[in-house]
C-alpha positions in Angstrom: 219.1 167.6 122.8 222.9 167.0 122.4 224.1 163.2 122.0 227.1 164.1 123.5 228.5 160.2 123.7 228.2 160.4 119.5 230.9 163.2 120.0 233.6 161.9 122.7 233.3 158.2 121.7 236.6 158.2 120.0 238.1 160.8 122.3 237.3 158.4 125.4 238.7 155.2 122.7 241.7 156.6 122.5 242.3 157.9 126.2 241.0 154.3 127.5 243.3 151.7 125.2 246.6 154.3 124.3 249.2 155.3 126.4 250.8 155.3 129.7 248.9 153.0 132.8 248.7 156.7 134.5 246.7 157.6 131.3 244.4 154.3 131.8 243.9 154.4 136.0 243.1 158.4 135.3 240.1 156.9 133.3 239.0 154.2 135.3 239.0 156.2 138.6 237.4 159.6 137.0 234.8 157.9 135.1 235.5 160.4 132.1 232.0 159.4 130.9 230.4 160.1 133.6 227.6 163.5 133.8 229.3 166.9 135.0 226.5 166.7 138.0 229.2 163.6 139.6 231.3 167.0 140.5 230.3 169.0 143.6 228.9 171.9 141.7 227.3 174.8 143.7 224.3 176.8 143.0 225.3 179.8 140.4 225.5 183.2 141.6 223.4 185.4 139.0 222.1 188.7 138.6 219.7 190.8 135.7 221.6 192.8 133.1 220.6 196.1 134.4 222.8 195.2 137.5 225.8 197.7 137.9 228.5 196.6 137.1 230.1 197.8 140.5 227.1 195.6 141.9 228.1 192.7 140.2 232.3 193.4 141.3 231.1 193.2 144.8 228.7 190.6 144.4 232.2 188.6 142.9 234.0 189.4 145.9 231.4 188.6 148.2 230.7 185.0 146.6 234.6 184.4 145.7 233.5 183.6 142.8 235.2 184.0 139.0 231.7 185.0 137.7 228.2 186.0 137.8 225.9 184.6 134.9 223.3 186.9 133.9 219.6 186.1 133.2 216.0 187.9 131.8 213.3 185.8 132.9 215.3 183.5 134.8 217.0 181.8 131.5 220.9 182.4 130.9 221.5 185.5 129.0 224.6 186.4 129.7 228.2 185.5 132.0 230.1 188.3 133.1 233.5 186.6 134.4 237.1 188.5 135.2 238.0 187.8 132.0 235.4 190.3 131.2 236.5 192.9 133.4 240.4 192.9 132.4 239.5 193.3 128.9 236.5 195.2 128.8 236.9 197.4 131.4 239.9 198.2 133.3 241.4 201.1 132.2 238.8 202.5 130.3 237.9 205.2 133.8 234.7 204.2 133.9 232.1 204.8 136.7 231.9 200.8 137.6 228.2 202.6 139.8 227.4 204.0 136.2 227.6 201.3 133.5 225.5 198.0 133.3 226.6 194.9 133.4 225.1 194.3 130.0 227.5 196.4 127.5 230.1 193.9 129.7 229.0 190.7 129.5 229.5 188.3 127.2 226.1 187.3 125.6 224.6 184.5 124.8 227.1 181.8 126.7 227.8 178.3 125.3 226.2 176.1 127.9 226.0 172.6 128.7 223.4 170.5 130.4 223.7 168.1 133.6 223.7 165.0 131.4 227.1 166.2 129.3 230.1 163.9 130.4 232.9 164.8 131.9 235.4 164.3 129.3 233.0 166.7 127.0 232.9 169.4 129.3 236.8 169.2 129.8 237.3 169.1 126.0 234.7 171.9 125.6 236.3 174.5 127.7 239.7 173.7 126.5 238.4 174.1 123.0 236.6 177.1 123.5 239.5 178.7 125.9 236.5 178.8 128.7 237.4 179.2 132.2 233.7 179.0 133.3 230.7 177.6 131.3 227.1 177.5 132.3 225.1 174.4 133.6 221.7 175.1 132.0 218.6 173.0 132.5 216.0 172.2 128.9 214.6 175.8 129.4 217.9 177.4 129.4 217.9 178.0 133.5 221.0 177.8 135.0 221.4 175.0 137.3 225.1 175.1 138.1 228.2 177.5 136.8 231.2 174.5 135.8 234.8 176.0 136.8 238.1 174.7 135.7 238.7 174.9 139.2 236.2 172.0 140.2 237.6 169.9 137.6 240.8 170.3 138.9 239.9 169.7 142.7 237.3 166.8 141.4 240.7 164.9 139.9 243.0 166.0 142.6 240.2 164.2 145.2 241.2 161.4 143.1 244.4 161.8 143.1 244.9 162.8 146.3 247.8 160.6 148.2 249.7 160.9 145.1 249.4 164.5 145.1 250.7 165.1 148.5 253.5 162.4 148.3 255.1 164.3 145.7 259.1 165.1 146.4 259.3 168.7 147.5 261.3 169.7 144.8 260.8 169.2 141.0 263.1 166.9 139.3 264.1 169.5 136.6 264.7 172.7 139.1 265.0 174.8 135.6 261.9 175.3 135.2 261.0 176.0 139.2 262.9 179.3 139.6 260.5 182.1 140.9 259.1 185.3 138.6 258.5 188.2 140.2 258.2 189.4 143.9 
């Protein structure tokens, strides 16, 4: 098992005694050390490699959900995420009813477990450029997908009447202008 607080020790040293108050209330109120399970995590969506992989695009769409992970024997085999399908598939004309999910994914996932801190996890996906990374129990069974988008909704619940209090505008309207249609 991972002693995860041997790795963020000086990480949460630094963010807890340096820098701005913001920097310090951020740490008190988030409890960076606290376990990934303090976030509202649901159940992960998965599916068996030998799953189409215009199964598993509808199965996406269904859930609303950025991916599936994949499993043999109910342990964590695989993810397949969008990332996955932009790079691997799309615009390759392939027969999405045709092609399994397996030649897709990407095998053999880092993973964390329930007990990993938050400030681990957050460091871990930005460190490994992961949008999604599996929750995985002693066995290797998933538990829970983690999402950069429920880290960001677990701080913005913290953050919440500053959020919305916010001017309107930004103070540097540069940077604001619109790309795009």
């Amino acid at each position: 098992m991972i002693d995860y607080d041997e790795h963020i020790d000086d990480e949460l040293k630094t963010m807890n005694e340096g820098g701005s108050s913001i920097k310090k209330r951020a740490a008190e109120a988030i409890h960076l050390n606290d376990p990934i399970t303090t976030i509202n995590l649901r159940k992960p969506v998965t599916t068996t490699g030998d799953t189409s992989v215009a199964d598993c695009l509808e199965l996406m769409r269904e859930e609303r959900i950025g991916c599936l992970l994949i499993t043999d024997e109910e342990k964590v085999v695989g993810i397949f995420t969008e990332r996955d399908i932009i790079r691997r598939i799309v615009g390759k004309n392939l027969a999405h009813e045709d092609i399994d999910v397996s030649d897709y994914m990407t095998h053999d996932p880092d993973t964390l477990t329930p007990d990993a801190p938050l400030a681990f996890a957050l460091n871990y996906m930005v460190l490994g450029g992961y949008r999604h990374v599996p929750i995985v129990d002693g066995n290797n069974c998933p538990i829970a997908c983690l999402s950069i988008k429920d880290v960001v909704k677990h701080i913005g619940n913290h953050y919440f009447s500053e959020i919305v209090n916010l001017p309107p505008t930004p103070k540097n309207p540069g940077w604001a202008t619109v790309d795009g249609g």
